[in-house]
Every structure is written in structure tokens, then in C-alpha cells.
N, C-alpha and C positions, 0 to 999 in steps of 0.2 A: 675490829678494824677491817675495814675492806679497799679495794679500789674501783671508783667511779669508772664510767665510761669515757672519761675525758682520760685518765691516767694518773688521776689529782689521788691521795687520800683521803678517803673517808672519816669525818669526825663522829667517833662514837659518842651516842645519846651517854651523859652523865650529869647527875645530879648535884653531883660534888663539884665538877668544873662550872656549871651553871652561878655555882655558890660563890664561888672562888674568885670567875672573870667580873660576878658584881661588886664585890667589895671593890678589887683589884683595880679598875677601870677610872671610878671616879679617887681613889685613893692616892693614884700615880696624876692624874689628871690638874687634880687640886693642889697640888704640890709642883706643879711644869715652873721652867724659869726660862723662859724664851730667850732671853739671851746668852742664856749659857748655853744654852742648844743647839743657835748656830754656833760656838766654838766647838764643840761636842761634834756634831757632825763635820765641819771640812778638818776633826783630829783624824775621824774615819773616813774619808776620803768619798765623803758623799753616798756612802753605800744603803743610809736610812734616815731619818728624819731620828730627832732626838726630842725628846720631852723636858731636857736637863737635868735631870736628876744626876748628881753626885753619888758615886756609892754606900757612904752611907748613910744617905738618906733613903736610897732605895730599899737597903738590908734592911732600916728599921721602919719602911711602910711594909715592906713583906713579910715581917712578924707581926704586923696588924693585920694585917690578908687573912695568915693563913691560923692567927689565932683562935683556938678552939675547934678548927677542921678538922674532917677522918681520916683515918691513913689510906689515900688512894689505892686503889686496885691496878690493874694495867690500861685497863679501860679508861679510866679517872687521867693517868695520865699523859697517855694519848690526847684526852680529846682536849687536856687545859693546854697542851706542845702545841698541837696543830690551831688551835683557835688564839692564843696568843699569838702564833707566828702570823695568822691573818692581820693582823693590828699592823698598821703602817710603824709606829715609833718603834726605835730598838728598844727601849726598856723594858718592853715586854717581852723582846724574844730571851733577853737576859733573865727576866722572871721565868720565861719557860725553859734555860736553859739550867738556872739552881733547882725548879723543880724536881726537873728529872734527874739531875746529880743526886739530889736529898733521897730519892723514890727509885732507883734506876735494881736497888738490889729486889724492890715487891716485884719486880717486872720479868716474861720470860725474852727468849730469843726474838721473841716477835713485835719485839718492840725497835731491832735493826732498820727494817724499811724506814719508818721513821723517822729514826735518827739518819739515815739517809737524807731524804726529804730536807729534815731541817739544814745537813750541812750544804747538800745543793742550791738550795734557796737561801735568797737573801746573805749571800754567801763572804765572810771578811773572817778574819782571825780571832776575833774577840769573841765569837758564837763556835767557831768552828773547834778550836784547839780545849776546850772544854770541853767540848759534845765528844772529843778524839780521844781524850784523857780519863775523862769521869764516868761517861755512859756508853762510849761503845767498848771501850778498855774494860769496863766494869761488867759487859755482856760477853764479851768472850773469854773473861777471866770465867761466868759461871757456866758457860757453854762451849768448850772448847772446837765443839763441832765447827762454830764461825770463825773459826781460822781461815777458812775454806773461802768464804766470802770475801776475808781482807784480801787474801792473794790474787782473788780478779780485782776487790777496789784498787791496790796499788797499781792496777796493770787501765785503771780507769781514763779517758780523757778528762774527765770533770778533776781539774789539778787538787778540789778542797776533797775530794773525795779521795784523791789520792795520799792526799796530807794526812788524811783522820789513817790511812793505814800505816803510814810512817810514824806515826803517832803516840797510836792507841796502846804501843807497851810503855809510853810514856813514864808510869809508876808502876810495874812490874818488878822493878828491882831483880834480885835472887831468879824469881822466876819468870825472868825474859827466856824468849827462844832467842837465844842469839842468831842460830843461825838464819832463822825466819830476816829477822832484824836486818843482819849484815845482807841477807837476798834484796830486803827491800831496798836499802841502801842504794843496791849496786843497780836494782831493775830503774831505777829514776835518777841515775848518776850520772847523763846526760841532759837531765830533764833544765830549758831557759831558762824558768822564773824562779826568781828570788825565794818565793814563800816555796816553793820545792829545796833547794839547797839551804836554806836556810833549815826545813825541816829537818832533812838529814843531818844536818853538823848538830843540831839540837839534842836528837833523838839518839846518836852516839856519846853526844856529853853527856848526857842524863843517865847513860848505861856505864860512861866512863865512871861512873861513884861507885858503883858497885863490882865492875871489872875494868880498873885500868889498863891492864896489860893485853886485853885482849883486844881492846880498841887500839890501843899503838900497835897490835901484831896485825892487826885488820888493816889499818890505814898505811902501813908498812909494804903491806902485799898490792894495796889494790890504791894509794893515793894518785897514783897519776891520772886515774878516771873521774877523778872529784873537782869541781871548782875548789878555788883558794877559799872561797867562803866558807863552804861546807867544812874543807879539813881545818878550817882555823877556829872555827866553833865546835869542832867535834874536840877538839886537842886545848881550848883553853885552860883547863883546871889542871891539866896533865903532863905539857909538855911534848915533845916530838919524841 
């Protein structure tokens, strides 16, 4: 994978995503239900055109896709992410985001920029918070070195970019840094938009199952910097 002169991503030459985007294309295509796809699209607030596909009809056209295929390389999976995300309808970006969920462990650190790319582009919750949880949560689980990376992403203007690093210990359990966590918390504890506060009150509920107390000693110390949103979704399962 390289980057163009323009700044864009490079789609790496594969034989397997060549294989892949042709079933893929006419499989999702032949199956469209145009009316359901304007509801589909103003559910997501106009961010992509939809094809209508229901999920599972989707899940069981993507077991026809990718039946009988090889187990991608990094390469392979690059280049179905970035040429999928080229396709105007979301169903595709959704195919290329279970992709790299299913594949994100064949893959090294280098597959970060990337998942970059995808969460900046074409950018809504429904791409984003998976890409946060499954693949880049799942790259720095095997590369600790890109810690390094979240703590400029939280520190990002691009708020989805931001998001993926409030995120990404999502399913960490046991081995969350908490304190990383509660930093991020506090560095975007100011931050306007909803899908920010929202994130954080998320991303402390999600850690309250594994450490209650440590979330009510956190929220204890530092609530009066949090919207009511945030500490009311951070404290639901748990209590004040």
C-alpha cells in the first residue's frame, strides 16, 4: 500500500479482491429493493445511498461472495476496504467493514492508515464504531506500539477520528488501560457534539462491567466536567 500524489490511498494490485468485488457487485445489486433504501438512507441521515439490503439478507449474500475464497493476506485486504469504499452505496462499505473484522488478526500495523481513511471518509456511526471496536481495537491489541497513534487520534479535529480512539478499548475488558481511558475521557470532556459525549458515557459503561468502582471513583472526582449525557450513560448499569 502506498500513497498517491494527491494524498488518496493506493489500491494494491490483488487477485483475490478482483474475485471477490465480481461476485460481490452483481450479487448485492440483484437483490436492491429501492424502496426500502430510501427509508434506509434518510434512517442515516443522508450520509450514503443504500441498495436496501436488510441485514440478513446481506449476511447471507456475503456467504455466497466469499464462498470458496482464500484467506486474504494484508494486501488482499486493503485493496477489497479501499475499492469497496469507492462504490457509492453503504452496503458495500458494511461488506468491507465485516471484511476486515473477519481478517483484521492476518493483518500487521500497517493496515492503521487505512482504517484511518475508512473512518474519515464517508464518515456516520454505523461504519465508524465497528472499524473503532473490531479492527483498530484489534490492531493495537496486537501492536501495542499504536497506543502512540490513538493519543494524537483523540487529540484529532476529524471528531470520527476522535471517536475510534474513545472507542477502540471498547472490548478490552480486564485489559483496558484505564488510565489511558479515563485521559481520553477527560481530553474530549469539553468536546459539543453528541456522538463525542455520547462516546465517552459509552466507553465508561462498557468498562463499568468489568470495573464498577472504578468508574463511580472516576466520575466522582472529575463529573462536574462531563455533560449530563455523558455521566448518565457512563453510570446507567451502575448507579451514582
Amino acid at each position: 500500500m502506498g500513497v498517491t500524489g494527491t494524498g488518496t490511498l493506493e489500491v494494491p494490485s490483488s487477485a483475490l479482491a478482483d474475485t471477490v468485488l465480481a461476485r460481490l457487485l452483481p450479487a448485492y445489486a440483484e437483490a436492491a429493493d429501492p424502496e426500502r433504501a430510501v427509508a434506509m438512507r434518510a434512517y442515516m441521515k443522508d450520509v450514503a445511498p443504500f441498495l436496501g439490503l436488510t441485514t440478513p439478507v446481506r449476511r447471507a449474500l456475503t456467504r455466497t461472495v466469499l464462498q470458496g475464497t482464500a484467506r486474504p493476506d494484508e494486501a488482499d485486504c486493503v485493496a477489497v476496504a479501499l475499492r469497496c469504499w469507492e462504490l457509492p452505496e453503504r452496503e458495500y462499505h458494511y461488506f468491507a467493514v465485516d471484511y476486515l473484522r473477519r481478517h483484521v488478526a492476518r493483518c500487521s500495523s500497517g493496515l492503521l492508515p487505512v482504517a484511518r481513511h475508512l473512518i474519515a471518509t464517508v464518515s456516520w456511526w454505523d461504519t465508524v464504531d465497528l472499524l473503532a471496536a473490531h479492527v483498530v481495537g484489534g490492531l493495537v491489541t496486537a501492536d501495542p506500539k499504536l497506543t502512540a497513534d490513538m493519543d494524537t487520534w483523540i487529540a484529532d479535529d476529524d471528531m470520527w477520528v476522535a471517536r475510534t480512539a474513545l472507542l477502540h478499548q471498547l472490548r478490552y475488558k480486564e485489559r483496558t488501560d484505564t488510565d489511558r481511558l479515563f485521559a481520553y475521557c477527560l481530553r474530549q470532556s469539553g468536546h459539543p457534539d453528541f456522538f463525542i459525549r455520547k462516546a465517552i458515557g459509552w466507553c465508561l459503561r462498557e468498562y463499568a462491567k468489568t470495573d464498577p468502582e472504578a468508574v463511580r471513583e472516576f466520575l466522582a472526582r472529575e463529573r462536574g466536567r462531563f455533560a449530563p449525557l455523558s455521566v448518565r450513560e457512563a453510570l446507567k448499569n451502575i448507579g451514582a
